[in-house]
N, C-alpha and C positions, 0 to 999 in steps of 0.2 A: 759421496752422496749424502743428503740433509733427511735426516730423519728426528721425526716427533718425539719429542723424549718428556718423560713425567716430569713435574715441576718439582722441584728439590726444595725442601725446607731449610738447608743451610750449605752455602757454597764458599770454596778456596779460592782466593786470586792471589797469585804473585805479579808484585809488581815493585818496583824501585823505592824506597824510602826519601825520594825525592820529590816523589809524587804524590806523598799523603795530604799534605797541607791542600792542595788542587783538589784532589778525592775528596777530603771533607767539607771544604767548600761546596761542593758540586751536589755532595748527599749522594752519588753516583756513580757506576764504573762505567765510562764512554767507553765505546766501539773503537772510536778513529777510523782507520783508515780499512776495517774490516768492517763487514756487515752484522757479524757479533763480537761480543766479548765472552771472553770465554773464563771457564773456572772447573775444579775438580770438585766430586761430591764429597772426597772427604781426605784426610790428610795421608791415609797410604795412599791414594789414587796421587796422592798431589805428589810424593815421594818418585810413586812411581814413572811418572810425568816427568817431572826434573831428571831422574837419572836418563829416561832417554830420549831428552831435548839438553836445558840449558846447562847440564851437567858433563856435556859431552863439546870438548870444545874441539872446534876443528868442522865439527859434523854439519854437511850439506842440509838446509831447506830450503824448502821455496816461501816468500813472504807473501803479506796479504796481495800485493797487485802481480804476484807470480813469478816474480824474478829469485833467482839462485843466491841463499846466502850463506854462512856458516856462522853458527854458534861460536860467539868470542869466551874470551875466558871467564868463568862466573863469580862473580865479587858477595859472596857470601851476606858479610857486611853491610853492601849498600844496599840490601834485600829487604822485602819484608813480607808475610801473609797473612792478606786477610780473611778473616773469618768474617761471613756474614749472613744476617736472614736479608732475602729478596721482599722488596715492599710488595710487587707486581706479581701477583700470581695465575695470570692467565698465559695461554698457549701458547708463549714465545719461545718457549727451549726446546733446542732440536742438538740432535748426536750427527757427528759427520763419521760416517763409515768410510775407512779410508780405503783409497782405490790401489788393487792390485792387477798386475795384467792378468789376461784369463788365462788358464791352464796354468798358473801357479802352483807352485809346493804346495802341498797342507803345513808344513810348517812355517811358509811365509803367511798365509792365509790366518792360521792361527794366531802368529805375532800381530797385523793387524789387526785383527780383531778386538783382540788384547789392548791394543793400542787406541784402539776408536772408544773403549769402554772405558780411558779414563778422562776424558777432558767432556764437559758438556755446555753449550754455547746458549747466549740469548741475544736475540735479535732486536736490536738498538743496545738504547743506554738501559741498565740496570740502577733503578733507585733502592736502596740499602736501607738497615735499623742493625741495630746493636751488633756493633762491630769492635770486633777486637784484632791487635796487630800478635801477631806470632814470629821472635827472632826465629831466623832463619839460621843463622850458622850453629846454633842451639841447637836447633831442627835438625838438621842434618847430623847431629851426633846423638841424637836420640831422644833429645829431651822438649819438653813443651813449654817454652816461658812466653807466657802472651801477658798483654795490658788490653784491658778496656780503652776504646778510643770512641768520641761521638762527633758528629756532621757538626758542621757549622750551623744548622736550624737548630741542631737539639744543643747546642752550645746557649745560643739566641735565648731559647726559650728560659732555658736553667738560667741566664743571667736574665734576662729580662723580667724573668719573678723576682728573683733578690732585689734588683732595683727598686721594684714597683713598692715590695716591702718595706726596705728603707726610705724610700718617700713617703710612706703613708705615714710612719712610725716617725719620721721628722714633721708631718703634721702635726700629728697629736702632741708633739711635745711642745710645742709654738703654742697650745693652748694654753699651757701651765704657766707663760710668759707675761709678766707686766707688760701695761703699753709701754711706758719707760727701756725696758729691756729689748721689746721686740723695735724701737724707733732705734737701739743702739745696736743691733746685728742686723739691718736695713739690707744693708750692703751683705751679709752673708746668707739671707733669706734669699735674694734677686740671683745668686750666685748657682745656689740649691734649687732652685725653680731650673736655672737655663742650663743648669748642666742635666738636670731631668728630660726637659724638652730636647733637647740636643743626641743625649743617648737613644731618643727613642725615635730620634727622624735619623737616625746614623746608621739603623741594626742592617741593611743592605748593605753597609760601606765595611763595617766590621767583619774582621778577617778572626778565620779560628785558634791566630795567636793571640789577636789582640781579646776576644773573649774569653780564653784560658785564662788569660795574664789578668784580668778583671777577675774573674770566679776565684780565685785564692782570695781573696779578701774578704774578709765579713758586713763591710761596708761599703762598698764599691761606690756608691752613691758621694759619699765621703770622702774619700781618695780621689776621684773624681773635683768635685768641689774645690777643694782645698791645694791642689793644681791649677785650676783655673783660676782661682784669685788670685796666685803668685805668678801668674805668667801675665795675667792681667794687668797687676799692678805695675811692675816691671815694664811691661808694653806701655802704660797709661803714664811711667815715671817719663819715659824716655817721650812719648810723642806731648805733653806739658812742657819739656825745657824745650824740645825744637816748637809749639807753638810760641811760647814768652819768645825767646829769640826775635822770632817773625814777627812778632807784635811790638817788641820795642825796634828792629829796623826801620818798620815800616812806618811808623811813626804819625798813623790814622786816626789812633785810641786821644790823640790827646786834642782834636777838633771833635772829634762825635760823642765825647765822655765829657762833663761836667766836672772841673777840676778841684782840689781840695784849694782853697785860697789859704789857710791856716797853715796847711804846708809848705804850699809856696814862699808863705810869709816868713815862717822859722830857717827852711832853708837859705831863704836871703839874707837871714839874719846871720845865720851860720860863715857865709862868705864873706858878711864885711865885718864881720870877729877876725876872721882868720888874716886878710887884708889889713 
């Protein structure tokens, strides 16, 4: 039976370390295939949870669509718990008291009880902020070793101000530039523009590896850039020999081009020397 439960200021999820990267992306902890998702108030509830569910292998439940299954064996390891505050703070979270037959023990009665008081659920998807991962096989020996981890938006944002910095700051120094100097980095200024434009029509496409892997850098802007010239070039080397190719096969350039006669003249000369 669902019952209205207060809104928690900071909640536990367990869930597989193969699903963080999905999680931060999402900024989110989906439901699936349940009507909620669910999490504990606080890390002995969550203790206590794990000893008697995914700790216990062998042991019969029923899943979300009600079918019979059993707890496989627990892989420590590929575990992980987060800790989080909930963005959403209106009336979604409710307690499931869980059902015993009537005229039950008091001591079954009690074990459930017990049991409904530590898991507490929210109805849909949970949106998240400052969230940190806690190992798990750590955990379970007693000890608390967590890392800060952030969503894919709050990745975004934090790279997307570095960005914006370093283009500014690549402005201003393009002022200090002779025309002479700025006519001879042409090609690195047009480079510095579109990898600007480019990063900032991308930040949907961007995955919270590839922002991570961006935010060590102090210049991202610049590492950036300086890639895209050399794949450029490299691209620009190779599609110039296969254009020339095409262009001397094809043998078009020499009716719609105006020819050197001075050349022609020396090369003739050349052949009847050689002759």
């Amino acid at each position: 039976m669902y019952v209205k439960a207060l809104i928690p200021s900071e909640v536990y999820h367990l869930t597989k370390k193969a699903n963080l990267e999905s999680i931060l992306d999402d900024g989110a902890i989906r439901r699936f295939d349940d009507t909620e998702c669910w999490f504990c108030e606080s890390l002995a509830k969550m203790k206590a949870y794990m000893e008697q569910t995914v700790l216990c292998e062998g042991k019969p439940y029923y899943g979300a669509g009600g079918q019979l299954c059993r707890y496989p064996k627990f892989e420590p390891d590929e575990h992980i718990i987060l800790k989080l505050t909930p963005c959403r703070r209106e009336g979604n979270w409710y307690r499931w008291n869980q059902e015993i037959p009537l005229n039950s023990p008091p001591e079954l009665v009690q074990v459930a009880a017990g049991f409904s008081k530590l898991k507490i659920g929210f109805r849909g998807d949970l949106p998240f902020r400052n969230a940190e991962a806690i190992d798990v096989a750590e955990f379970l020996h007693g000890s608390i070793v967590c890392r800060n981890v952030q969503t894919t938006s709050e990745l975004w944002k934090r790279l997307s101000e570095k960005v914006e910095q370093n283009w500014q700051t690549y402005q201003r120094n393009l002022y200090d530039r002779s025309p002479g100097v700025l006519i001879g980095i042409a090609d690195e200024i047009a480079a510095t523009a579109t990898c600007y434009s480019e990063f900032l029509c991308s930040g949907s496409d961007l995955s919270c590896r590839d922002l991570s892997y961006l935010l060590q850098f102090e210049n991202p802007l610049d590492v950036l850039r300086d890639r895209w010239v050399l794949d450029q070039s490299t691209e620009q080397g190779t599609r110039f020999l296969g254009m020339l190719e095409s262009l001397r096969s094809e043998g078009h350039a020499e009716q719609d081009y105006p020819l050197d006669e001075a050349y022609a003249q020396n090369q003739k000369n050349e052949m009847t020397m050689q002759l």
